[in-house]
Residue, then its C-alpha position, 0 to 999 in steps of 0.5 A: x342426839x336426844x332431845x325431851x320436845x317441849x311446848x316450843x319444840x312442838x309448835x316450831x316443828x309444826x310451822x316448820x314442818x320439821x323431817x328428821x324421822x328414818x322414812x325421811x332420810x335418803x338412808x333409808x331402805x323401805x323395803x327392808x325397814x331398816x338403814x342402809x348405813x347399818x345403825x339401828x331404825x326403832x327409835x327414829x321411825x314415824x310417831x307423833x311429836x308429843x309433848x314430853x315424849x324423847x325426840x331421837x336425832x340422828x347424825x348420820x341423816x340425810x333428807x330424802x327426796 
């Protein structure tokens, strides 16, 4: 799912302190940077949550430990 964070979406996700990038995902293989169920990584690792900037979410994940 793709969302565009507005002002509401930035503030609540910081209180929340919300996880949905790929190096959060149980998923995730960091040795190899990539996905252990095969779906594409780029667009789902670790930037900062910007206002206006286009939040990928993904269905497959899976909070790690």
């Amino acid at each position: 799912m793709k969302t565009v964070a507005d002002d509401l979406l930035v503030e609540e996700a910081a209180r929340a302190t919300l996880r949905f990038e790929c190096d959060d995902c149980a998923y995730f293989d960091p040795a190899r940077e990539a996905c252990s169920h095969g779906y594409p990584v780029a667009s789902h690792r670790p930037g900062a949550l910007a206002l206006g900037k286009v939040i990928v979410f993904c269905k497959e994940f899976e909070l790690g430990a």
